[in-house]
N, C-alpha and C positions, 0 to 999 in steps of 0.2 A: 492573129489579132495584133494590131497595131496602138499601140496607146499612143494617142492625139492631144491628149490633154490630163490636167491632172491638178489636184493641188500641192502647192511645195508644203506648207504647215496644217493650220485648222481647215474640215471640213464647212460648206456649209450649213450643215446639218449640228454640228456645235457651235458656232458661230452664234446660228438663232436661239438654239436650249440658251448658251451661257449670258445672251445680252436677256433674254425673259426671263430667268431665274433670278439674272441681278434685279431687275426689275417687280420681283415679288409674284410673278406668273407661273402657273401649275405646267409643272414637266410629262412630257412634252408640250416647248412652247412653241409649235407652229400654227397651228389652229390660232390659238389667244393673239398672235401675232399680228397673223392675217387679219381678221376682226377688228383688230387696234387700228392698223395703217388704213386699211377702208375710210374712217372715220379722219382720219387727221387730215384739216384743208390748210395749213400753212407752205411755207417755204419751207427746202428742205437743203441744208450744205451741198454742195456739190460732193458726191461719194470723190474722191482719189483715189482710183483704183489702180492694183498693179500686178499686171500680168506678163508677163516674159515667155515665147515660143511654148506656147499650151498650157503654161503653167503659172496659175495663179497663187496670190499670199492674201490671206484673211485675219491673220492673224492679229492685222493690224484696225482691225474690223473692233472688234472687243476692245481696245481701251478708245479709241474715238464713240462707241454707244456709250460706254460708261462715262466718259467727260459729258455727251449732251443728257444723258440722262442725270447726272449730277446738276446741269446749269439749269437744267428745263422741269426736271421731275413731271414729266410726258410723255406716259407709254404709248399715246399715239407718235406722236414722234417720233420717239425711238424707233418705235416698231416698224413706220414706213423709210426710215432710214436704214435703217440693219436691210429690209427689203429690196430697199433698192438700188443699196451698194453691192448685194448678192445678184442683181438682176443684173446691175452693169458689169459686174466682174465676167458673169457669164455671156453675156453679148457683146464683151470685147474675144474672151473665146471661142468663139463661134463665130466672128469674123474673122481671126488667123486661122480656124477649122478650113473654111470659105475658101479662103487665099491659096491654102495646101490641097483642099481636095474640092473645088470648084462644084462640083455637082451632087456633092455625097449627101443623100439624106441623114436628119438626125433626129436620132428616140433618144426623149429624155423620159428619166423614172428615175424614183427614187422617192425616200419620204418629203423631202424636200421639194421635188417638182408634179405634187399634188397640190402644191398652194397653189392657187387662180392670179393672184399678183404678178407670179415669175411666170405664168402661162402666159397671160397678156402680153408681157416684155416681148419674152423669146416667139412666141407663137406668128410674128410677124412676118417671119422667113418664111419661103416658100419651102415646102419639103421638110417639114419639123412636125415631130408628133411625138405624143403625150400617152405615155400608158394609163392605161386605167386607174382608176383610183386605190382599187384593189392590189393590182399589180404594182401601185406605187411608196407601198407601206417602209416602215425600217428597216435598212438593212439588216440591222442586230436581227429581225426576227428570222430572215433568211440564215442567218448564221448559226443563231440558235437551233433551227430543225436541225441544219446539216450537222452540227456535234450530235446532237441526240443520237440523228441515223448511225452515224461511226460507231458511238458508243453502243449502241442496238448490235452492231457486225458483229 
């Protein structure tokens, strides 16, 4: 196994909890998320993404939602922007993926890449495919069996 990519600080998957909870939305917020950004038809900041040789930083994701959600008090808003700063963050990685391994297909999964939103984004590439939805659940709960099973040994 070769790690390609990765993030340096927050997952995307806190990223979105920590801008929706600021936001007054029930945990987990990627469903409520999704549902928000659908609806929002304005303009949206241009994300300033920043990714360095596979490796992306989010961290910086959480106080940029919290200043527009302070000026705006619009969880549409918000929510399609936290979206699509994650969406761009990952289609700038996935272009230096691209660059390094020219022909590699890519599975994305995770609880994060059951939202429709980031499918849309990434889904554009040829050779990109999407686990199930089932198969796309949280990590935590994958980690959670595997303690159990240990503890079970």
């Amino acid at each position: 196994v070769t790690l390609v990519g990765e993030t340096a600080d927050l997952n995307a998957g806190q990223a979105i909890d920590r801008a929706g909870v600021m936001m007054g939305l029930s945990f987990p917020c990627g469903k409520e998320m999704e549902a928000l950004a659908k609806t929002y038809v304005g303009k949206l900041p241009k994300p300033r993404i920043c990714v360095r040789d596979g490796k992306c930083n989010l961290s910086g994701l959480q106080n940029i939602a919290k200043k527009l959600w302070e000026e705006s008090g619009d969880r549409a808003c918000v929510s399609a922007y936290v979206l699509s700063f994650i969406g761009a963050t990952l289609c700038e990685m996935t272009a230096q993926l691209d660059a390094k391994f020219p022909s590699l297909p890519i599975v994305y999964a995770g609880g994060v890449m059951s939202n429709r939103y980031l499918q849309g984004v990434l889904g554009k590439r040829q050779d990109t495919y999407f686990a199930e939805p089932q198969f796309s659940t949280d990590n935590a709960m994958g980690v959670a069996v595997l303690a159990h099973r240990i503890t079970e040994a």
